[in-house]
Backbone as CSV, one residue per row, in Angstrom:
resi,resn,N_x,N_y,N_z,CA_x,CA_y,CA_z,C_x,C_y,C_z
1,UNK,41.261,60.567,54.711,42.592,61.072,54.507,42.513,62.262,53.557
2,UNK,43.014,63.129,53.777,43.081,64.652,52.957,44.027,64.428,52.026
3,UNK,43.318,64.806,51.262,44.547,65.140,49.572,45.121,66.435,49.429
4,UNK,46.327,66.295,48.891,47.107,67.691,48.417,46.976,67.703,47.060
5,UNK,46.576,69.082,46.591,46.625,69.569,45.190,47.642,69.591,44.344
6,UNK,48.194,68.723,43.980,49.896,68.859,43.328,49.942,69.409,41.714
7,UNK,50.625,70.059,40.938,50.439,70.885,39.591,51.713,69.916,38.746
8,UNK,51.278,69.289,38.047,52.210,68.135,37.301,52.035,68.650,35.342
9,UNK,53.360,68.425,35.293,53.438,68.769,33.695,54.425,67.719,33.306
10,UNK,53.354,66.858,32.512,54.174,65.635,31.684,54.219,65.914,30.226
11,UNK,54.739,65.101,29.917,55.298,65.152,28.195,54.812,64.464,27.546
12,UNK,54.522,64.888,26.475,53.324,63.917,25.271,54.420,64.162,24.357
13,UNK,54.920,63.064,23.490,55.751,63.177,22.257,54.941,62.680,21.178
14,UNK,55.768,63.605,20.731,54.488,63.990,19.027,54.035,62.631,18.560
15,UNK,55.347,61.884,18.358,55.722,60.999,17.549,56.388,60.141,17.712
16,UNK,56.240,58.670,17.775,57.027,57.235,18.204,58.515,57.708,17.823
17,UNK,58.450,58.046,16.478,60.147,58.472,16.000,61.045,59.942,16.260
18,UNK,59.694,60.466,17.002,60.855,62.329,16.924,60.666,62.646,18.467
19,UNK,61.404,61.403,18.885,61.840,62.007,20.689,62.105,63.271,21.058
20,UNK,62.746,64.065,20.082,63.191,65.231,20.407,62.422,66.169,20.648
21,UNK,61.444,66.682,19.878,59.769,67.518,19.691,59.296,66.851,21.135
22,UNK,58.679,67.557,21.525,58.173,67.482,23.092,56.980,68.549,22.980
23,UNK,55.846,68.096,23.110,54.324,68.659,23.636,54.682,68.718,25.206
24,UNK,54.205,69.647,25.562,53.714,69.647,27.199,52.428,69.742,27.480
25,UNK,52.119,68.757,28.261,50.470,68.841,28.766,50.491,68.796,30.579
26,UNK,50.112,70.129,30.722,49.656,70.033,32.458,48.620,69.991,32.819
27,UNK,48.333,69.407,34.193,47.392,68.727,34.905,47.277,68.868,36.200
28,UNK,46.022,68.705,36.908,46.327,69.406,38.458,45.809,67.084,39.132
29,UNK,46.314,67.121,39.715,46.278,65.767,40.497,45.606,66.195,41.765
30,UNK,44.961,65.088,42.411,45.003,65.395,43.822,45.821,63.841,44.364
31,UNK,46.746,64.288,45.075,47.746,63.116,45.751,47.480,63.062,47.009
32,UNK,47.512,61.888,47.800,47.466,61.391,48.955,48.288,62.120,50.058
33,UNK,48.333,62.383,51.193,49.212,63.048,51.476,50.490,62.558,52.167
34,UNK,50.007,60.808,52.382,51.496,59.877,52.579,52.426,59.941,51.542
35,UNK,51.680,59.992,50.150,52.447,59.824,48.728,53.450,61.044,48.714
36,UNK,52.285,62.380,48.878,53.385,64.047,48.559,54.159,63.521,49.246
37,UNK,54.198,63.653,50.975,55.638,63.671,51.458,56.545,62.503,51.494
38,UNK,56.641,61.455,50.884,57.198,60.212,50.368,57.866,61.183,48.947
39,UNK,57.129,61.581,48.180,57.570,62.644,47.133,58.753,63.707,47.721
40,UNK,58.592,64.474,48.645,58.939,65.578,48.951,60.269,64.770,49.743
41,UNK,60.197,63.780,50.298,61.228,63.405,50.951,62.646,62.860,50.008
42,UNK,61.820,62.016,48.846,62.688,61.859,48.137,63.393,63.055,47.161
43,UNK,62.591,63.544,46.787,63.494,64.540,45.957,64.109,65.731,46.939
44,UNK,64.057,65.781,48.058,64.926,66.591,49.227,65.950,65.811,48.927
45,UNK,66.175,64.837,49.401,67.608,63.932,48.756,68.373,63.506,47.659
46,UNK,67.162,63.682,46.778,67.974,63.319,45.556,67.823,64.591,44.872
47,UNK,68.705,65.835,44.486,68.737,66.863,44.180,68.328,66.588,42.625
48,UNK,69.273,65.527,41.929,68.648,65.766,40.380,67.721,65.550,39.758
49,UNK,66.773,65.103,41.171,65.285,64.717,40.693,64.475,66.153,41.027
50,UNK,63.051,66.044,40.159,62.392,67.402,40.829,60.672,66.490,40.588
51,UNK,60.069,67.236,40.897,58.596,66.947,40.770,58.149,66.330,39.759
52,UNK,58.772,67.180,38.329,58.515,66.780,37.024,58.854,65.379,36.669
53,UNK,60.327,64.904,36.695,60.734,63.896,36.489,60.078,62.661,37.424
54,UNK,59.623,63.175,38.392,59.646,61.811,39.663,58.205,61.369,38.902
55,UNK,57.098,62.305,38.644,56.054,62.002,38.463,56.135,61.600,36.420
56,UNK,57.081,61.887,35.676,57.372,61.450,34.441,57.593,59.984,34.511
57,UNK,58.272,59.458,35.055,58.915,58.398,35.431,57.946,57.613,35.973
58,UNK,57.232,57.730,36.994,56.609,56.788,37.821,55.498,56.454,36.289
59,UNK,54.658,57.395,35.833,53.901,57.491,34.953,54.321,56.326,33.843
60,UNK,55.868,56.910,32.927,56.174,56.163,31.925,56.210,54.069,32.578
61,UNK,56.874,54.409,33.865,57.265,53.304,34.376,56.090,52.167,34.340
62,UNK,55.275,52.791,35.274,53.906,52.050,35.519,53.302,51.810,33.876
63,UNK,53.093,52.549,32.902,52.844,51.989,31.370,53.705,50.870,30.837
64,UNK,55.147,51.010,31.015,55.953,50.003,30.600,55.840,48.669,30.952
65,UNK,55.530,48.814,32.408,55.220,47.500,32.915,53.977,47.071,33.280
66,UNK,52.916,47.635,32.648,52.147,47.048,32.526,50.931,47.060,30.971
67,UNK,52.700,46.493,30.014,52.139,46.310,28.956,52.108,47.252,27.457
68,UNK,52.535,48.596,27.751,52.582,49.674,26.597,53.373,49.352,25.552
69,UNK,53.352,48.739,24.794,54.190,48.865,23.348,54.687,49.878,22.531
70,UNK,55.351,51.034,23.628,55.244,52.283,22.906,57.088,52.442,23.180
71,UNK,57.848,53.052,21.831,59.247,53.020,21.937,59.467,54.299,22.806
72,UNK,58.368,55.377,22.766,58.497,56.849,22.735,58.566,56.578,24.652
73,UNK,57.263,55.846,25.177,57.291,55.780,26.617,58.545,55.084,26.730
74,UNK,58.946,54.009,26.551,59.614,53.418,27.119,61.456,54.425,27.016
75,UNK,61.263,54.900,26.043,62.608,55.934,26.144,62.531,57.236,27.319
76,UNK,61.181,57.550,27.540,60.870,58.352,28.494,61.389,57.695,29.568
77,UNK,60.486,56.868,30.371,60.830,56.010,31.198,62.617,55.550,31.841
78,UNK,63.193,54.717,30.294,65.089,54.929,30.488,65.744,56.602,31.148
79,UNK,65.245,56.964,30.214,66.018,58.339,30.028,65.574,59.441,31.749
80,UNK,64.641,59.104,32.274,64.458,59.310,33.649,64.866,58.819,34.471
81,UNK,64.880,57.432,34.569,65.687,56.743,35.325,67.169,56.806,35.385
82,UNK,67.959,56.955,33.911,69.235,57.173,34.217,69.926,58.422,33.970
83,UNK,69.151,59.113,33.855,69.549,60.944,33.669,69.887,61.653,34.692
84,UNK,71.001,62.433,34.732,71.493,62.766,35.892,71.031,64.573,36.272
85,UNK,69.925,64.732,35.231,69.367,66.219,35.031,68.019,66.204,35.754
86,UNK,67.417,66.932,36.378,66.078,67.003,36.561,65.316,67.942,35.172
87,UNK,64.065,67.338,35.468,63.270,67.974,33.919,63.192,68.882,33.454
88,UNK,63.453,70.039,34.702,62.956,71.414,34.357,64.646,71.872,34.063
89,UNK,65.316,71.238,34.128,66.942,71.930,33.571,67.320,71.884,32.119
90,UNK,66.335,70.205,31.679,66.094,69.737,30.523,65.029,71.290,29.431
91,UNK,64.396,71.062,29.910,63.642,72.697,29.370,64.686,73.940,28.601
């Protein structure tokens, strides 16, 4: 199965307590290519999602539940799920 090169920029926060301060760290992935267009399909539909957030989210999500004791992810994680902004508007 062929992979697509996808360009992902997630968020490293400084600090458990200063949600606000935001590091950016980007990264090149290689994704499956059932996954991209499962990706591409969903955020065609859901306009306030974009690349950034879908892949913020899945990221924070998958840590939360499996175990991270971190307040900083797990506010990531909320705050994607119920935010009605995509990431790069957040910027």
């Amino acid at each position: 199965m062929k992979n697509q090169v996808i360009k992902v920029t997630a968020e490293i926060k400084t600090s458990e307590n200063d949600i606000s301060h935001r590091s950016l760290v980007s990264f090149l992935s290689e994704v499956p290519v059932p996954l991209k267009e499962a990706m591409t399909t969903f955020i065609e539909s859901h306009p306030n999602w974009d690349q950034y957030r879908l892949v913020e989210a899945a990221l924070a999500g998958f840590l939360v539940h499996n175990g991270v004791k971190s307040r900083a992810v797990t506010r990531l994680y909320l705050d994607n799920m119920f935010s009605k902004k995509s990431a790069r508007e957040e910027l």
